[in-house]
Chimera marker file (.cmm) of the C-alpha trace (Angstrom):
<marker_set name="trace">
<marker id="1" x="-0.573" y="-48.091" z="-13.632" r="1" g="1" b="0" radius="0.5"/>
<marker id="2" x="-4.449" y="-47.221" z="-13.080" r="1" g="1" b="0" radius="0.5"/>
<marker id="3" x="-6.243" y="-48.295" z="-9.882" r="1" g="1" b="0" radius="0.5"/>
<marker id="4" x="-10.033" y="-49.257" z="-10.378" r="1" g="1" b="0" radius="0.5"/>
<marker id="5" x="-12.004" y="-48.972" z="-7.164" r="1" g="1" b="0" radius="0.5"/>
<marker id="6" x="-13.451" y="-51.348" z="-6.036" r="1" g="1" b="0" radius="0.5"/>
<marker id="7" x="-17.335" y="-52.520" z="-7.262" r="1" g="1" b="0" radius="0.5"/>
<marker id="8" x="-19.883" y="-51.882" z="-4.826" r="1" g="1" b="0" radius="0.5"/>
<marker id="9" x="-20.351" y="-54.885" z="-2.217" r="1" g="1" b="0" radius="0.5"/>
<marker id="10" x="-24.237" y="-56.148" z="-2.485" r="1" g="1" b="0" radius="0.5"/>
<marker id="11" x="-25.383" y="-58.031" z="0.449" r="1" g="1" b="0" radius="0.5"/>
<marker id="12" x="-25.569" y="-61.904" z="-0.501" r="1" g="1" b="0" radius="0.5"/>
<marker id="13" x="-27.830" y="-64.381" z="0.126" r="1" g="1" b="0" radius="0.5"/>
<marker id="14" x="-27.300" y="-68.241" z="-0.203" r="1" g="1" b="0" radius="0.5"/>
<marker id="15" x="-25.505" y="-69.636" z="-3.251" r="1" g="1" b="0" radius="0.5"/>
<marker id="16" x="-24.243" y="-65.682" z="-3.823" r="1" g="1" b="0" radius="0.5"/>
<marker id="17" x="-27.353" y="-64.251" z="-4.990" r="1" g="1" b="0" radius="0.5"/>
<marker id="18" x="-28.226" y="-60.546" z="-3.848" r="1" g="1" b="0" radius="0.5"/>
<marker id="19" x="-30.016" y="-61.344" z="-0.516" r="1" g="1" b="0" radius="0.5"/>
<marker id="20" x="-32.018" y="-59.442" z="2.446" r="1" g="1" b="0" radius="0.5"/>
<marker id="21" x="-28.500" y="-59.667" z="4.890" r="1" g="1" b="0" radius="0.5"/>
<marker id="22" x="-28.235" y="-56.694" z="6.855" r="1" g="1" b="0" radius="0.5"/>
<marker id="23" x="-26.043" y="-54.182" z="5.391" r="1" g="1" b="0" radius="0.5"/>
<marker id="24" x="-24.048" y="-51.020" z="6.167" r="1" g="1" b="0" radius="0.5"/>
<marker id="25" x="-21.226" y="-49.083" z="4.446" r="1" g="1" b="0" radius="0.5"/>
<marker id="26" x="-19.621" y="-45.600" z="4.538" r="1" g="1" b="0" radius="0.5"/>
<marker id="27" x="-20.444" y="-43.446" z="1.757" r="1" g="1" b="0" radius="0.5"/>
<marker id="28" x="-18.399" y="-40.573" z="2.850" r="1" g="1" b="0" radius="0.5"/>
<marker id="29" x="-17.170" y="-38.921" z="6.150" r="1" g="1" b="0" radius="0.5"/>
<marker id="30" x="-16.089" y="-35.188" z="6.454" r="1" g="1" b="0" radius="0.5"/>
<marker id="31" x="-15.408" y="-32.400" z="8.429" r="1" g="1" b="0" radius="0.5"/>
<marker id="32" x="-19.055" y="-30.068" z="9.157" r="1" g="1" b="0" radius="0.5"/>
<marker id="33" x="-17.596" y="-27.607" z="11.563" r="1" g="1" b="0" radius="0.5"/>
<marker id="34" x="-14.120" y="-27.222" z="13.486" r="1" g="1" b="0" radius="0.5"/>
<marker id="35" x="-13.144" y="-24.130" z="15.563" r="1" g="1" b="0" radius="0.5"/>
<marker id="36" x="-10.205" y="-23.894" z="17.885" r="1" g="1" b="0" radius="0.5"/>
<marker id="37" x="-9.775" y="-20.746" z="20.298" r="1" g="1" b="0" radius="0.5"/>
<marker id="38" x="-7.020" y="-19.951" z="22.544" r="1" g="1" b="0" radius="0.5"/>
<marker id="39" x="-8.201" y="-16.454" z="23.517" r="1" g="1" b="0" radius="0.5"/>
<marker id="40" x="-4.918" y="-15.923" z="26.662" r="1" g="1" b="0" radius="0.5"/>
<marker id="41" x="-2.070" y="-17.100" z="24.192" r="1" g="1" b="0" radius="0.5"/>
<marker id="42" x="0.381" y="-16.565" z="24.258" r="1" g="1" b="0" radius="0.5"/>
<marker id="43" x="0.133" y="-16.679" z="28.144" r="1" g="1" b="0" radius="0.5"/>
<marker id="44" x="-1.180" y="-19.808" z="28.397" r="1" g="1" b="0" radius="0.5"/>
<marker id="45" x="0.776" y="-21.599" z="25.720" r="1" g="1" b="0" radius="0.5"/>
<marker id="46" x="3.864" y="-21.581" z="27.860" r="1" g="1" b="0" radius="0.5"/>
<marker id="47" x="5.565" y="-25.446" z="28.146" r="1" g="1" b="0" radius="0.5"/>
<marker id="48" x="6.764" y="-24.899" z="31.966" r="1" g="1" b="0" radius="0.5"/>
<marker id="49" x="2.894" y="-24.219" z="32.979" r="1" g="1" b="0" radius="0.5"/>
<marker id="50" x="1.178" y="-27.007" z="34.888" r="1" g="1" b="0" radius="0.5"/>
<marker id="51" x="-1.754" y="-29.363" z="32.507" r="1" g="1" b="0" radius="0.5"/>
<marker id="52" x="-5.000" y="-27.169" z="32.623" r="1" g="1" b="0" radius="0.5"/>
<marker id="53" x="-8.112" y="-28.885" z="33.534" r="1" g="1" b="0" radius="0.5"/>
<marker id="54" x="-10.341" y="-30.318" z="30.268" r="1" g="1" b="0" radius="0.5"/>
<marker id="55" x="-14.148" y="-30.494" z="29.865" r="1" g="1" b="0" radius="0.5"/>
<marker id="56" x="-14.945" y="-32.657" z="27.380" r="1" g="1" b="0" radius="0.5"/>
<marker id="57" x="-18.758" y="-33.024" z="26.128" r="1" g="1" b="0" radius="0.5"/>
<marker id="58" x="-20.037" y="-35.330" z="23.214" r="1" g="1" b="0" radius="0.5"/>
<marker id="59" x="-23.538" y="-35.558" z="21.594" r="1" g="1" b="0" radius="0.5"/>
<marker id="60" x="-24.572" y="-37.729" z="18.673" r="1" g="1" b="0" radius="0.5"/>
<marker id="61" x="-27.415" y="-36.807" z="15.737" r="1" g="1" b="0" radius="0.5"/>
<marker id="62" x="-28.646" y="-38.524" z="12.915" r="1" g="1" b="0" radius="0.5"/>
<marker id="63" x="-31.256" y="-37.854" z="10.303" r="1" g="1" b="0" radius="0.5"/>
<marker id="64" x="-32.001" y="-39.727" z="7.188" r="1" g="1" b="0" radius="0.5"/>
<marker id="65" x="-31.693" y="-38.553" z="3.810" r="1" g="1" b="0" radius="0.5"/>
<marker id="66" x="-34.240" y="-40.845" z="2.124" r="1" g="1" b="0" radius="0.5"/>
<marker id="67" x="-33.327" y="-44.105" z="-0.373" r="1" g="1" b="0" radius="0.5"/>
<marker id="68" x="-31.428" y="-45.616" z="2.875" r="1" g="1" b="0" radius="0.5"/>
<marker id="69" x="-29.361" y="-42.992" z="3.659" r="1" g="1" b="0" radius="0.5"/>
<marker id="70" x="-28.540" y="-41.069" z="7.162" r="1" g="1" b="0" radius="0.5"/>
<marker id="71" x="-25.985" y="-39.070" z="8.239" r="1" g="1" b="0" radius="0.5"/>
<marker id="72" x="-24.941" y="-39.426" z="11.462" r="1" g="1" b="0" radius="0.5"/>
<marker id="73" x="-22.932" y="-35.948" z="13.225" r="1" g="1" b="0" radius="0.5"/>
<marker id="74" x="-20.573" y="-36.332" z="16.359" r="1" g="1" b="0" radius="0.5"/>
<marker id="75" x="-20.407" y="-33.232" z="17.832" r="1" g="1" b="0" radius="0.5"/>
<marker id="76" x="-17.108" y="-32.968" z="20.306" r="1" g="1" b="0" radius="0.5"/>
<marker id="77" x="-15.916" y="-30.591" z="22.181" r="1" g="1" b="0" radius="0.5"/>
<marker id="78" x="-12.979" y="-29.832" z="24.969" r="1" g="1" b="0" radius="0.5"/>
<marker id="79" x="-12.660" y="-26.436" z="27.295" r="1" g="1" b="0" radius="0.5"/>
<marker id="80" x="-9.301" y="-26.650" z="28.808" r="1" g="1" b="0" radius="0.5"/>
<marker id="81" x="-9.144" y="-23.988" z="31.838" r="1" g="1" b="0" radius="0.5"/>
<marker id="82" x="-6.530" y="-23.403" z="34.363" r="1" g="1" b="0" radius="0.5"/>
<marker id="83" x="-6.785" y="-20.894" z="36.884" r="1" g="1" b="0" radius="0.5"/>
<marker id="84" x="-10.090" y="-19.482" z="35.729" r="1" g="1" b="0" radius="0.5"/>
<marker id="85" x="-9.248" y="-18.421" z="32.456" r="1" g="1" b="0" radius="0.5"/>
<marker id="86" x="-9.349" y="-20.312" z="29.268" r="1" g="1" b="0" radius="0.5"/>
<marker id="87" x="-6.653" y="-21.928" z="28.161" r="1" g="1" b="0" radius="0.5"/>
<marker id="88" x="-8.470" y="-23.676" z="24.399" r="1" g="1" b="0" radius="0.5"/>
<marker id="89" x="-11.617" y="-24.555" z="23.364" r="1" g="1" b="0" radius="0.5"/>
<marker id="90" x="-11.866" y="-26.923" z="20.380" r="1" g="1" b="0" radius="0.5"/>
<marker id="91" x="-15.044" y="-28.175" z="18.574" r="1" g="1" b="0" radius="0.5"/>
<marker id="92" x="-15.831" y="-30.237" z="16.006" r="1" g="1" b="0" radius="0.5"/>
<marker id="93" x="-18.805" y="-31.726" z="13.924" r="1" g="1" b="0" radius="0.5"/>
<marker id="94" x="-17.767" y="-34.621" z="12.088" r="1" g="1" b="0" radius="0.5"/>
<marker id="95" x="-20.190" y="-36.768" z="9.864" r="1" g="1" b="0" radius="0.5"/>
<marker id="96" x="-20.580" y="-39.884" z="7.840" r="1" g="1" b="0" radius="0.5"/>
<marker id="97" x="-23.206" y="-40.668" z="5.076" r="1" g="1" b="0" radius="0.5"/>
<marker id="98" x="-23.947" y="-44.369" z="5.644" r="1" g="1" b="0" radius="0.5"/>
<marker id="99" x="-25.614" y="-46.572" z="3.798" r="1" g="1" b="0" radius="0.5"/>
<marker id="100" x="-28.123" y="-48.920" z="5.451" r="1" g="1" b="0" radius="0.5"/>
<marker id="101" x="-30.441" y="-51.694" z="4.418" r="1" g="1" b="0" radius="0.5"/>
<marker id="102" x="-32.028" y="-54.585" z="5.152" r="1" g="1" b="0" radius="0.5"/>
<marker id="103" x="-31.980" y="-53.612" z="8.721" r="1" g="1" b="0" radius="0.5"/>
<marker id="104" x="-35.257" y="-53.998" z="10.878" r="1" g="1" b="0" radius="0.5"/>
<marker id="105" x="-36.378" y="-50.213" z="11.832" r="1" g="1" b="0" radius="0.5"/>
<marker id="106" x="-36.420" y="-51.072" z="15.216" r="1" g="1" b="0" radius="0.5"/>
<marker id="107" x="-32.860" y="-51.538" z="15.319" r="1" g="1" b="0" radius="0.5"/>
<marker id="108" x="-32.090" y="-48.649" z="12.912" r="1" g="1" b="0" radius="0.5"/>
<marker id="109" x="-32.165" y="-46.339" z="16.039" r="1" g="1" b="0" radius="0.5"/>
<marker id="110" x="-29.057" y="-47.930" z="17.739" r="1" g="1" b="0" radius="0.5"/>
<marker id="111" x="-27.240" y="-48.612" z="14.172" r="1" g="1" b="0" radius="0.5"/>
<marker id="112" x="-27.031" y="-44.628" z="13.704" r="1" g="1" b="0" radius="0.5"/>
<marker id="113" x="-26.253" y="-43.766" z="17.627" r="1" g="1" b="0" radius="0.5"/>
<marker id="114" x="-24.120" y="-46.337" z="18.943" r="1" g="1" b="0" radius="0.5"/>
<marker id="115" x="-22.604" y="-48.403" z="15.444" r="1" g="1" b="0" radius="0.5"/>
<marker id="116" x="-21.951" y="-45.575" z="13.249" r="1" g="1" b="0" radius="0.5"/>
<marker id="117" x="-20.419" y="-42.969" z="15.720" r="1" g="1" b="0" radius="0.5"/>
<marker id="118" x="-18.260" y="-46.065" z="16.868" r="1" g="1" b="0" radius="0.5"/>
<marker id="119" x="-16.978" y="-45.840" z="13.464" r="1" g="1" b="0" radius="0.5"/>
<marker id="120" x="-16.649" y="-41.780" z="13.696" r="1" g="1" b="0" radius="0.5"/>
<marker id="121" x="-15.094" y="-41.154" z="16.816" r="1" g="1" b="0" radius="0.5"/>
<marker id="122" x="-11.250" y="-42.102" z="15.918" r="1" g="1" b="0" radius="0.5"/>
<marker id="123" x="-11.687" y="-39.837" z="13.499" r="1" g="1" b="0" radius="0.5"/>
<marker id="124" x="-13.074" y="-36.750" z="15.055" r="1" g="1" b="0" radius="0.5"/>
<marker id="125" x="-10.552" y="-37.865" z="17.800" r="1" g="1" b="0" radius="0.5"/>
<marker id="126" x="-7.771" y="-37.118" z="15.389" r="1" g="1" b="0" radius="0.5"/>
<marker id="127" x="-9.461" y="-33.770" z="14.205" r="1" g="1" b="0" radius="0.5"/>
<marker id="128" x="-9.428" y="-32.655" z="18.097" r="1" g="1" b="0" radius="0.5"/>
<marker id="129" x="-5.700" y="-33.702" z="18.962" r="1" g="1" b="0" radius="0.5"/>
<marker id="130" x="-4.307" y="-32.022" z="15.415" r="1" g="1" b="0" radius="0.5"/>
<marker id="131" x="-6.362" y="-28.764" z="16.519" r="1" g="1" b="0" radius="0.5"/>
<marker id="132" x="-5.263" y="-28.552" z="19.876" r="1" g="1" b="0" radius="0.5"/>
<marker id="133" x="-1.260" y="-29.372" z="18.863" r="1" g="1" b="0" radius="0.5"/>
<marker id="134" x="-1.353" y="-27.143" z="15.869" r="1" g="1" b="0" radius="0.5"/>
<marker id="135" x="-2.660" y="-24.587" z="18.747" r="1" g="1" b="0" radius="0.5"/>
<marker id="136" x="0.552" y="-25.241" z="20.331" r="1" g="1" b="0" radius="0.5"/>
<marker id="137" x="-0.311" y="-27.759" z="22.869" r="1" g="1" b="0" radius="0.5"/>
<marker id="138" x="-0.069" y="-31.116" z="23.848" r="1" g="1" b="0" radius="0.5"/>
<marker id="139" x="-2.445" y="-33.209" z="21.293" r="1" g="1" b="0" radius="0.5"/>
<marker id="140" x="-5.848" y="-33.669" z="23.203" r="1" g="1" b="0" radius="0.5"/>
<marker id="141" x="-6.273" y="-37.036" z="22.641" r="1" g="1" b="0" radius="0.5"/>
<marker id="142" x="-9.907" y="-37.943" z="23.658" r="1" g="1" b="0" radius="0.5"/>
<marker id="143" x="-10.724" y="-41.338" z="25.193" r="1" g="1" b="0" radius="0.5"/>
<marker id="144" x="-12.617" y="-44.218" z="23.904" r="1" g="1" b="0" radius="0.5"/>
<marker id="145" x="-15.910" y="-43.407" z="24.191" r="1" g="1" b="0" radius="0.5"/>
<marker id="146" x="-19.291" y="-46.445" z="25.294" r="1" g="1" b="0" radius="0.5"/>
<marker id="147" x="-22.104" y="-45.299" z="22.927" r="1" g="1" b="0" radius="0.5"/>
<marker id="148" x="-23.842" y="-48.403" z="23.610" r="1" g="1" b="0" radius="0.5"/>
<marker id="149" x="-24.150" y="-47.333" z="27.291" r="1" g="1" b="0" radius="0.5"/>
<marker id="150" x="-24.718" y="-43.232" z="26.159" r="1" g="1" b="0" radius="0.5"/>
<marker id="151" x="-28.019" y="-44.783" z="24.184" r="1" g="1" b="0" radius="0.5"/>
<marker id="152" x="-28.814" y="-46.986" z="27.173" r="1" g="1" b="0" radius="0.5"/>
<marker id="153" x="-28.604" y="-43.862" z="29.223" r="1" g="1" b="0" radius="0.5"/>
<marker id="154" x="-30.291" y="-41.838" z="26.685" r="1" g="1" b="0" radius="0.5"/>
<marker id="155" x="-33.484" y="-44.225" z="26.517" r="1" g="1" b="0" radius="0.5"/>
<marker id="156" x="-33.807" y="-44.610" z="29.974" r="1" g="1" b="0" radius="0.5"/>
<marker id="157" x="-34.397" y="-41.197" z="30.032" r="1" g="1" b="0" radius="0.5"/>
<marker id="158" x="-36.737" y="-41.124" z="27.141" r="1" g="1" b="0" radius="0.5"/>
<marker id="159" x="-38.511" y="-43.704" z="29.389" r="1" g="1" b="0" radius="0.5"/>
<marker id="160" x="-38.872" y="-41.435" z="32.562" r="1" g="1" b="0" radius="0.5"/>
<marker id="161" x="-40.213" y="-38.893" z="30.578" r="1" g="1" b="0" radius="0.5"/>
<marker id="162" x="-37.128" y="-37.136" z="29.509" r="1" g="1" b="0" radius="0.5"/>
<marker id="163" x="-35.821" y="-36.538" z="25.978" r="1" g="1" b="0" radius="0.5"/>
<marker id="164" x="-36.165" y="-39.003" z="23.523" r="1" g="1" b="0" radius="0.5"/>
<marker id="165" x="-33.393" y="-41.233" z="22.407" r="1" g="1" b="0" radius="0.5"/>
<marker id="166" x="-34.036" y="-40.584" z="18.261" r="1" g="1" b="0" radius="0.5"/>
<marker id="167" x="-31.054" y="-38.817" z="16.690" r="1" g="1" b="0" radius="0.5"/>
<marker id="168" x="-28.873" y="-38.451" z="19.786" r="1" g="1" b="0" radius="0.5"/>
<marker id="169" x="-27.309" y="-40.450" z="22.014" r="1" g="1" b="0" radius="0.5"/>
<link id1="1" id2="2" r="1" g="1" b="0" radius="0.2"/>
<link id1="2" id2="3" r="1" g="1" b="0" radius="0.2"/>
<link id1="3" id2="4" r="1" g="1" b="0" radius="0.2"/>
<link id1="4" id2="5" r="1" g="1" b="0" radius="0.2"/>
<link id1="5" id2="6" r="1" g="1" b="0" radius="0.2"/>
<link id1="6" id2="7" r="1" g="1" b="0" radius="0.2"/>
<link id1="7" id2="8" r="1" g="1" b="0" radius="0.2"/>
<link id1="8" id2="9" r="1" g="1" b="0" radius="0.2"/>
<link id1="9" id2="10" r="1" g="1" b="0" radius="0.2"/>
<link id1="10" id2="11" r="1" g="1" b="0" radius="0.2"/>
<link id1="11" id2="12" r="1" g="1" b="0" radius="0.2"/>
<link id1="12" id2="13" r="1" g="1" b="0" radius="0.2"/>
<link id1="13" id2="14" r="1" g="1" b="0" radius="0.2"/>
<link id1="14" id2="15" r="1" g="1" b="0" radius="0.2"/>
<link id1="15" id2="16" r="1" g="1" b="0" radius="0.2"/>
<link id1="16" id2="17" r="1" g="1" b="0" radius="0.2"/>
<link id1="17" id2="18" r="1" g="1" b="0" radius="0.2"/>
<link id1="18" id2="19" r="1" g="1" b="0" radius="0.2"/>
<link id1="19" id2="20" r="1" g="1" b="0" radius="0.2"/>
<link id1="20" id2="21" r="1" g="1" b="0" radius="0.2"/>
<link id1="21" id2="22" r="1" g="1" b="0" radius="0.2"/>
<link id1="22" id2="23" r="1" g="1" b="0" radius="0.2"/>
<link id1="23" id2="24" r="1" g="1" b="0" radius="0.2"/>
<link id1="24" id2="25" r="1" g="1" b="0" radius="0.2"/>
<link id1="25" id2="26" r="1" g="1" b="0" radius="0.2"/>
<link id1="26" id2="27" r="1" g="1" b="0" radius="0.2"/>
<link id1="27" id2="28" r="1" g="1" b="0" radius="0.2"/>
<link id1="28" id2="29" r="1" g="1" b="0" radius="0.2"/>
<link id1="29" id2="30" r="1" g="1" b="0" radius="0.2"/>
<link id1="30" id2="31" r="1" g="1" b="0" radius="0.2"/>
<link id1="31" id2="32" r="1" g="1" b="0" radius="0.2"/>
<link id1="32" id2="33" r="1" g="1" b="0" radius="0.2"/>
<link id1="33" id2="34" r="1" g="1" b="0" radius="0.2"/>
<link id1="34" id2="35" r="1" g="1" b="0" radius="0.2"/>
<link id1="35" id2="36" r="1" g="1" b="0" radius="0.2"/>
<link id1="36" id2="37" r="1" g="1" b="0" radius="0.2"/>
<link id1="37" id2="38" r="1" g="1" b="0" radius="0.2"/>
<link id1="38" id2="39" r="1" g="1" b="0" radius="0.2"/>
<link id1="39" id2="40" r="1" g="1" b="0" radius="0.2"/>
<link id1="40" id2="41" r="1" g="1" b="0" radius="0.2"/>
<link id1="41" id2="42" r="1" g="1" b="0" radius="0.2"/>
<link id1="42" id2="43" r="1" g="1" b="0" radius="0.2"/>
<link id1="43" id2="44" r="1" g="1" b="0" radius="0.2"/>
<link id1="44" id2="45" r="1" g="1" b="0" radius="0.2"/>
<link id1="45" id2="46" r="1" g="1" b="0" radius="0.2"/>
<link id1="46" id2="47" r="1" g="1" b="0" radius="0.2"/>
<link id1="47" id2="48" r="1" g="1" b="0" radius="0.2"/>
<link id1="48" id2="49" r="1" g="1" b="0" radius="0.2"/>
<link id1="49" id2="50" r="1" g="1" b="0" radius="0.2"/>
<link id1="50" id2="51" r="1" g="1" b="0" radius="0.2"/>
<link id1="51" id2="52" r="1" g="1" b="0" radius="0.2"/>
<link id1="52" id2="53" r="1" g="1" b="0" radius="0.2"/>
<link id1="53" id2="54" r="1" g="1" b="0" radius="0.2"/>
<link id1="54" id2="55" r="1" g="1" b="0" radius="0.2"/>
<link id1="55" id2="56" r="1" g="1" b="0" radius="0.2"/>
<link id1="56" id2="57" r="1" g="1" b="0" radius="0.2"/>
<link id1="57" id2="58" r="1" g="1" b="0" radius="0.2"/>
<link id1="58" id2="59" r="1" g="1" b="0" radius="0.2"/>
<link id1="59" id2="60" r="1" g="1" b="0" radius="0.2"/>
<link id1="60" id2="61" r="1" g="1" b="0" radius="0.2"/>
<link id1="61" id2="62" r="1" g="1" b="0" radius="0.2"/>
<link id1="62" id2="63" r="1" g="1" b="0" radius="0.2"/>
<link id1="63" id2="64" r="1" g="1" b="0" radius="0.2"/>
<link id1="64" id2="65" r="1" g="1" b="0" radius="0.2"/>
<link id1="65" id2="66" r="1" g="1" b="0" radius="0.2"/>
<link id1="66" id2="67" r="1" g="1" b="0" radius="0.2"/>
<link id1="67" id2="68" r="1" g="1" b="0" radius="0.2"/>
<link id1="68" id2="69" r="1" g="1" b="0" radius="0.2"/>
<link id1="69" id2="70" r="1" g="1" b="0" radius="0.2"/>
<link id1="70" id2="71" r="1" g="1" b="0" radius="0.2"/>
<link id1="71" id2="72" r="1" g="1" b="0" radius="0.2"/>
<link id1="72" id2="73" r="1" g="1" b="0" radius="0.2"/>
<link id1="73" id2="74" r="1" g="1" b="0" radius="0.2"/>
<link id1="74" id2="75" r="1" g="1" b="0" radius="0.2"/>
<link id1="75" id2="76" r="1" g="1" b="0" radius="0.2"/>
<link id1="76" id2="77" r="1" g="1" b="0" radius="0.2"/>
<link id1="77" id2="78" r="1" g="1" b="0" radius="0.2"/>
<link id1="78" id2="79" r="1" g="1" b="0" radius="0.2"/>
<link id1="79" id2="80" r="1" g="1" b="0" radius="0.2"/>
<link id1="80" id2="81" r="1" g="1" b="0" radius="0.2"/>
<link id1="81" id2="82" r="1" g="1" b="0" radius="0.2"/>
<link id1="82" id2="83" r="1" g="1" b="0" radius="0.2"/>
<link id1="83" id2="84" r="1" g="1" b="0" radius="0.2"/>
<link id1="84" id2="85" r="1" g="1" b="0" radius="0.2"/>
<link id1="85" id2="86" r="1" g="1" b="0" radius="0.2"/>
<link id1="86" id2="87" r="1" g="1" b="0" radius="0.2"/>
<link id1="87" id2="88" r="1" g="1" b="0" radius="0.2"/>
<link id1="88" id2="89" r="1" g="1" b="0" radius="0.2"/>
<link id1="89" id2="90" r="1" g="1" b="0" radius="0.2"/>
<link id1="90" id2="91" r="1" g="1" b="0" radius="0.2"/>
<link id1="91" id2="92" r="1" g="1" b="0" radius="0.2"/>
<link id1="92" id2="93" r="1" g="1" b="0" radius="0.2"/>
<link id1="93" id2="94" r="1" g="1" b="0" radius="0.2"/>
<link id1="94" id2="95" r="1" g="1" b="0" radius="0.2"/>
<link id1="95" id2="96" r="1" g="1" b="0" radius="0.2"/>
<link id1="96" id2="97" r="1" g="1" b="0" radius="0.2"/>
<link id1="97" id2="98" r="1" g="1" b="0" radius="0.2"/>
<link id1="98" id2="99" r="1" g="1" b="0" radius="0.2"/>
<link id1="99" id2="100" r="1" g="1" b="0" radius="0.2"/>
<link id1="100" id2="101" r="1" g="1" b="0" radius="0.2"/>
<link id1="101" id2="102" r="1" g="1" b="0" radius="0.2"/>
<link id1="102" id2="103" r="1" g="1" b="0" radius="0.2"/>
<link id1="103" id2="104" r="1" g="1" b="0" radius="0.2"/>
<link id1="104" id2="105" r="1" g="1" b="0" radius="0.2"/>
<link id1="105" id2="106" r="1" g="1" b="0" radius="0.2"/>
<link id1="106" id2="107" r="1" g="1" b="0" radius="0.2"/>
<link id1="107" id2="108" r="1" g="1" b="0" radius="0.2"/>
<link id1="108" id2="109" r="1" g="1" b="0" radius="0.2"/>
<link id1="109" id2="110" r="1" g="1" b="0" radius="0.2"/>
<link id1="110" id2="111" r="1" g="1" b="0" radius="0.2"/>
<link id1="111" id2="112" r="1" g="1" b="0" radius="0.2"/>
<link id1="112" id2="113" r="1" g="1" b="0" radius="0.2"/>
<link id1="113" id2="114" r="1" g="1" b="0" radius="0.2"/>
<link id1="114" id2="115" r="1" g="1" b="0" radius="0.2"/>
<link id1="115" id2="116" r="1" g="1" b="0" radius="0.2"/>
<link id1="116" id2="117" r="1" g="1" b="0" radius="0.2"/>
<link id1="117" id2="118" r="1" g="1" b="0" radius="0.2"/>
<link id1="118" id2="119" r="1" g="1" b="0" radius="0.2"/>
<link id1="119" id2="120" r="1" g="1" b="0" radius="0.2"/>
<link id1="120" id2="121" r="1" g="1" b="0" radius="0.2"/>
<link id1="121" id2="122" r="1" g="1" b="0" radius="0.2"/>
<link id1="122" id2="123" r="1" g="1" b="0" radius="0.2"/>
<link id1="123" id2="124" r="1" g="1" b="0" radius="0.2"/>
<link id1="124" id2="125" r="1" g="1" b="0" radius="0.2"/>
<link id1="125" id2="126" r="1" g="1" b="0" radius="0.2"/>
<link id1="126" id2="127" r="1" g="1" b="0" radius="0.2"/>
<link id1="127" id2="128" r="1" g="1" b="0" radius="0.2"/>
<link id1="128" id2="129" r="1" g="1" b="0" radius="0.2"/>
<link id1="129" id2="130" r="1" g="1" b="0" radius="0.2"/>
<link id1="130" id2="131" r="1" g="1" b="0" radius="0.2"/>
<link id1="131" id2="132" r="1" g="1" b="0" radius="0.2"/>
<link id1="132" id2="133" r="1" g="1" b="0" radius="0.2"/>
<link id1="133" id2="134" r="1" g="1" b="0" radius="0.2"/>
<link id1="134" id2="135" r="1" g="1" b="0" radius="0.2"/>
<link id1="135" id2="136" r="1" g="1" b="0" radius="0.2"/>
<link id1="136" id2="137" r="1" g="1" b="0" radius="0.2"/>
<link id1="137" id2="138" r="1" g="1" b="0" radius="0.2"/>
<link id1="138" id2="139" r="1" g="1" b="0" radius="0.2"/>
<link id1="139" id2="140" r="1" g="1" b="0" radius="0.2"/>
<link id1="140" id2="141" r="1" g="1" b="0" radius="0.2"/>
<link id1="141" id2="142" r="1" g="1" b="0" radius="0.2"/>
<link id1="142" id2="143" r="1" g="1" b="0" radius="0.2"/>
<link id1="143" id2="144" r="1" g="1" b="0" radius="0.2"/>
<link id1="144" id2="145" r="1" g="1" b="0" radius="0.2"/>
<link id1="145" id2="146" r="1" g="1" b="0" radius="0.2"/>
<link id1="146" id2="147" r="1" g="1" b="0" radius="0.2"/>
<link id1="147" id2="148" r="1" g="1" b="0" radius="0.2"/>
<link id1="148" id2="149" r="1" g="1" b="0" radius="0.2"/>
<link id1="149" id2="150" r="1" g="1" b="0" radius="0.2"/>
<link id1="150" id2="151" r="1" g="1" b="0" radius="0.2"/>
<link id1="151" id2="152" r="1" g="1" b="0" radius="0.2"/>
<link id1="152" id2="153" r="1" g="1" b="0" radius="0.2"/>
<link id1="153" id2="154" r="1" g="1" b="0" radius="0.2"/>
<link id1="154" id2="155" r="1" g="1" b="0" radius="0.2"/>
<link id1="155" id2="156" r="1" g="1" b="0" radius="0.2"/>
<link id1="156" id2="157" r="1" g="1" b="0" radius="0.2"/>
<link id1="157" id2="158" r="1" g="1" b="0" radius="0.2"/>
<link id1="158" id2="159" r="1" g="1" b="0" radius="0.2"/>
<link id1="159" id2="160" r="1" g="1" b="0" radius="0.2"/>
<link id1="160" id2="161" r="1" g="1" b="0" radius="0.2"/>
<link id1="161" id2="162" r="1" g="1" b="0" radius="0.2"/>
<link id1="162" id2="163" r="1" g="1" b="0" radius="0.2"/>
<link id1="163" id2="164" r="1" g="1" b="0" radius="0.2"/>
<link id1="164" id2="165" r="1" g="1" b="0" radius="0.2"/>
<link id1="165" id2="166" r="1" g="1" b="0" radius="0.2"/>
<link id1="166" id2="167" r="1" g="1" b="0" radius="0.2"/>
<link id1="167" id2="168" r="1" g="1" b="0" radius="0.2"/>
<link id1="168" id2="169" r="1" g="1" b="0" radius="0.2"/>
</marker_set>
């Protein structure tokens, strides 16, 4: 038996003809960059050692790629420490190609820094907790993150003077 994917969803309009409805879809989402280093193992890879403290740090970019296209890059990454040395550091880039159209450019900002990495970030989640328990540790499992409030943050900022809120949040 074959499977056929499935056609291409065009935004519709009354009666079903192609319309101007706001539109976005995944075109692809990958793995840029991952790196995982646990420079005192096996010393601190021991099970009957306490949890080691974890930075984590996140930072969202998008650029577009012309005929609709952007691709949006959640950068993660976690420094686990305990007792002054390192225990892991893990980092990833993970990115999606999204389609988008029929959206007004002045919302096109917060599409690619608050919707699309919304859609990322279980994703890149999973990338960090396999890393870190193929490292022999517990899976890092990051929490939900608020983009919407990161881009509020971000443009408040932008607004004082600071940096500005296009392609990162």
């Amino acid at each position: 038996m074959s499977e056929t994917p499935p056609e291409p969803q065009t935004p519709q309009g009354p009666e079903g003809a192609p319309g101007d409805a706001p539109a976005m879809r995944v075109l692809n989402q990958y793995v840029k960059d991952l790196s995982f280093e646990s420079p005192n193992a096996p010393e601190m890879v021991r099970p009957d050692l306490p949890p080691p403290a974890v930075e984590v740090a996140v930072d969202v970019n998008a650029r577009g790629l012309g005929s609709d296209q952007y691709e949006v890059e959640l950068s993660c990454s976690a420094t686990a420490t305990r007792d002054g040395k390192t225990v892991f550091v893990v980092e990833t880039n993970y990115a999606g190609l999204f389609l988008i159209q029929n959206v007004p450019q002045e919302q096109i900002e917060g599409v690619l820094l608050v919707t699309a990495p919304q859609l990322l970030f279980p994703f890149a989640r999973q990338v960090i907790a396999s890393a870190t328990a193929d490292g022999g540790f517990n899976p890092l499992r990051l929490e939900p993150l608020d983009f919407a409030g990161m881009y509020t943050m971000q443009k408040a900022r932008a607004a004082q003077g600071g940096e500005p809120p296009v392609g990162h949040a």
